[in-house]
KELO-503164 format. One line per 10 residues: number of its first residue (from 1); for each residue x, y, z of N, C-alpha, C. Coordinates in Angstrom, 1 decimal. Example, Ala and Ser with C-alpha at 12.3 -4.5 7.8 and 13.67 -1.06 7.14 Angstrom:
2
1) 13.2,-5.7,7.8,12.3,-4.5,7.8,13.2,-3.3,7.8 ~ 12.8,-2.2,7.1,13.7,-1.1,7.1,12.9,0.0,7.9
end
This chain:
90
1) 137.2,125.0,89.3,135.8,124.6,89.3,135.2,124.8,90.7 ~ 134.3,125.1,90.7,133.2,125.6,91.8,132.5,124.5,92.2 ~ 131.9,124.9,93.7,130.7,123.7,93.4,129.9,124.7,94.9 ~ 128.4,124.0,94.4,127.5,124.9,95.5,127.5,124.0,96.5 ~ 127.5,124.4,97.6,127.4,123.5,98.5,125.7,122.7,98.8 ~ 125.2,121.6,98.8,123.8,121.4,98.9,123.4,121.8,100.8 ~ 122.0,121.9,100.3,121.3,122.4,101.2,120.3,121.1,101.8 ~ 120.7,120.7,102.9,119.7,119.5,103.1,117.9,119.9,102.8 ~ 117.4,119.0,102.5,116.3,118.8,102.6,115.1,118.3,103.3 ~ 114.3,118.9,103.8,113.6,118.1,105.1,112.7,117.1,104.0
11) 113.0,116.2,104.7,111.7,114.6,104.4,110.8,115.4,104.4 ~ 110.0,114.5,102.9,108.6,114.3,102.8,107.6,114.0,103.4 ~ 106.5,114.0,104.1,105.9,113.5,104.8,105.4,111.6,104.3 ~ 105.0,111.3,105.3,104.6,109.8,104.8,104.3,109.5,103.2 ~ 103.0,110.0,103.4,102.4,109.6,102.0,103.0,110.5,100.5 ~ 103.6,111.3,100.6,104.3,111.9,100.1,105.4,111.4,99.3 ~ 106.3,110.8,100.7,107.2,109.8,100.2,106.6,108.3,99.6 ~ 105.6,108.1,100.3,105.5,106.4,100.0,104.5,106.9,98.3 ~ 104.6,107.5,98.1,103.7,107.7,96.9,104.7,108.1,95.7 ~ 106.2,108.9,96.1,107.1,108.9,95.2,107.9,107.6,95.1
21) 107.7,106.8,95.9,108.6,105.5,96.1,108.1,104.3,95.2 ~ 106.3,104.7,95.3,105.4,103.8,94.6,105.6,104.0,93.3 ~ 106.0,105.5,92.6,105.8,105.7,91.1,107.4,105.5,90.7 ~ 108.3,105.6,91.5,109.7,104.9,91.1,109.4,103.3,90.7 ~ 108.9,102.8,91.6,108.5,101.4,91.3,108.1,100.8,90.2 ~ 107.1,101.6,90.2,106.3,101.4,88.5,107.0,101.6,87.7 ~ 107.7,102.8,87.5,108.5,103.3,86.6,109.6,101.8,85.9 ~ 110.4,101.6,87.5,111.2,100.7,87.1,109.9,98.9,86.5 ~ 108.9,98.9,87.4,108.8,97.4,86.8,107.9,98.0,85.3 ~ 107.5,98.8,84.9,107.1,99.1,83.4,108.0,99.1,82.3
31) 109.3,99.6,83.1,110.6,99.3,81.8,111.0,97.7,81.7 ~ 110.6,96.9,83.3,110.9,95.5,83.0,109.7,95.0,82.1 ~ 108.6,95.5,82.0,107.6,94.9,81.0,107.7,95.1,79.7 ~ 108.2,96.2,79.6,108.6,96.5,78.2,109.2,95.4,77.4 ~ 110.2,95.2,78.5,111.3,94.6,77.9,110.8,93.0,77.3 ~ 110.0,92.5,78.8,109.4,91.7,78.3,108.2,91.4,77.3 ~ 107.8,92.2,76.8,107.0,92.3,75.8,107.7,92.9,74.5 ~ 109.3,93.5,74.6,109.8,93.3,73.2,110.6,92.2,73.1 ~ 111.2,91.3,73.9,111.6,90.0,73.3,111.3,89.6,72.5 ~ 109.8,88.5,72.9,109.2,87.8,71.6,109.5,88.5,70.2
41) 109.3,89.5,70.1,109.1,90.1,69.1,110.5,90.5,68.4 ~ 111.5,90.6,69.2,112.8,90.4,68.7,113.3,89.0,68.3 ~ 113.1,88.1,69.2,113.1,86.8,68.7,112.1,86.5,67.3 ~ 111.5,86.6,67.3,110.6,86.6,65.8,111.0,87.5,64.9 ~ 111.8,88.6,64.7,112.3,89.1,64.3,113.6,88.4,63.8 ~ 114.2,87.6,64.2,115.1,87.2,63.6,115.3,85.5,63.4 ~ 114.2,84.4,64.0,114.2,83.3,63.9,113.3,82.9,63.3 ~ 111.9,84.2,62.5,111.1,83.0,62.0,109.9,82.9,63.0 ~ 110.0,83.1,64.0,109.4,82.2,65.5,107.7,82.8,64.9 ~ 106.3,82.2,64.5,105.2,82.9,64.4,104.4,83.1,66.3
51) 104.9,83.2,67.2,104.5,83.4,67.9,104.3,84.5,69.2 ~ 104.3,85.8,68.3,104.1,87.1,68.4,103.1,87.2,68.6 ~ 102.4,88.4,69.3,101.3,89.1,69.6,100.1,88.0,69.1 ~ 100.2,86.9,69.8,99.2,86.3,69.6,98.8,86.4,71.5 ~ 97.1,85.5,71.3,96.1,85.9,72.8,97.5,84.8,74.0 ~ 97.9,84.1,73.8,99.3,83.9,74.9,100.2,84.8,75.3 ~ 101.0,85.5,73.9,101.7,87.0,74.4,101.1,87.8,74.9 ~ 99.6,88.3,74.2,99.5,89.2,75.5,98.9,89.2,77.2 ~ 98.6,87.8,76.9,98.1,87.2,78.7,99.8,87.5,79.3 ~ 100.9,87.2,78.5,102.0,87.5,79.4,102.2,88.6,79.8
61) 101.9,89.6,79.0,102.2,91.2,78.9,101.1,91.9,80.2 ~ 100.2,91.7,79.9,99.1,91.8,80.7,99.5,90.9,82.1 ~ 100.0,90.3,82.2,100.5,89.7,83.9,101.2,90.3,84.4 ~ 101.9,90.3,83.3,103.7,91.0,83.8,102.6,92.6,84.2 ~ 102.0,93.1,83.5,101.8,95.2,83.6,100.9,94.7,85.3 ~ 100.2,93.7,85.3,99.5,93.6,86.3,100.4,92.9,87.2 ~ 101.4,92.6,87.7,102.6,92.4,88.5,103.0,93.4,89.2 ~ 103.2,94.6,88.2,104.2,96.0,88.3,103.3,97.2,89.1 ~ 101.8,96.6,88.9,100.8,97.3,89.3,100.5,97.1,90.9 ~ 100.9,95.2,91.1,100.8,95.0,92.5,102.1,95.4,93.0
71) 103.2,95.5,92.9,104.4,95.4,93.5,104.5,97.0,93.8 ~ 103.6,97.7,92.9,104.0,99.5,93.5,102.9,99.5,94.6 ~ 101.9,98.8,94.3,101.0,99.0,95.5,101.7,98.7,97.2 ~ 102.4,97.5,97.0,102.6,96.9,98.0,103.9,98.4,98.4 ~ 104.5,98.6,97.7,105.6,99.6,97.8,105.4,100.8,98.9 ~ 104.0,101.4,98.0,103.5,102.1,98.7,102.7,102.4,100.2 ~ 101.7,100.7,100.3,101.8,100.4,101.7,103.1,100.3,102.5 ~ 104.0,99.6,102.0,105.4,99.4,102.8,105.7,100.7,103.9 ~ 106.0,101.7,102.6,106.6,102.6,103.1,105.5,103.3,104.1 ~ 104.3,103.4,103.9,103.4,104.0,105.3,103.7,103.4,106.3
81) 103.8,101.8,106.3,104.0,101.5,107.5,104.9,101.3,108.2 ~ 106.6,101.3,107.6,108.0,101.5,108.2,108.1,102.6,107.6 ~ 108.6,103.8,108.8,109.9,104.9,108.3,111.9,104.8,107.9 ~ 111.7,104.8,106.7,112.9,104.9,106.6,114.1,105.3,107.3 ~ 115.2,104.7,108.1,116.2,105.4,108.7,116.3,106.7,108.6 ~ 116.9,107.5,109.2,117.0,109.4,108.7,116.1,110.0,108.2 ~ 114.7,108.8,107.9,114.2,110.2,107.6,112.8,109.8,108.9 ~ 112.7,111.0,109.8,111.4,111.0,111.0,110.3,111.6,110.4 ~ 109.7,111.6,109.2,108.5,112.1,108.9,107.5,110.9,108.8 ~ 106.2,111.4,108.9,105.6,109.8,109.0,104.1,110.6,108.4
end
């Protein structure tokens, strides 16, 4: 077996990075929303529970999507305003 050797990569510039950092973020807290918005509905799926997609669930769903929304933002500032070790782009 072979293997190619990699070729480093020069860093992204600031915003560049802090804007791929930001949509990693979302990415990841949108799968945690998901999730949280298919529980209930798994639980009521198998308990009976009538407390599905009623105006409570989705004030949760909607906090949680608007959580994920602040946490990339902050993400994104973060990274403009510290540089990551090894990488000197700003």
């Amino acid at each position: 077996m072979t293997t190619t050797p990699t070729v480093p990569t020069a860093p992204l510039p600031a915003k560049a990075d802090a804007a791929n950092r930001a949509a990693r973020t979302f990415v990841q807290g949108l799968v945690t929303d998901v999730a949280v918005a298919a529980l209930p509905v798994i639980y009521d799926a198998v308990s009976g529970w009538d407390g599905a997609f009623t105006r409570g669930y989705w004030t949760v769903v909607g906090v949680s999507v608007m959580k994920t929304v602040a946490v990339a933002a902050v993400s994104y500032f973060m990274r403009l305003r510290s540089t990551p070790p090894g990488n000197p782009a700003n």
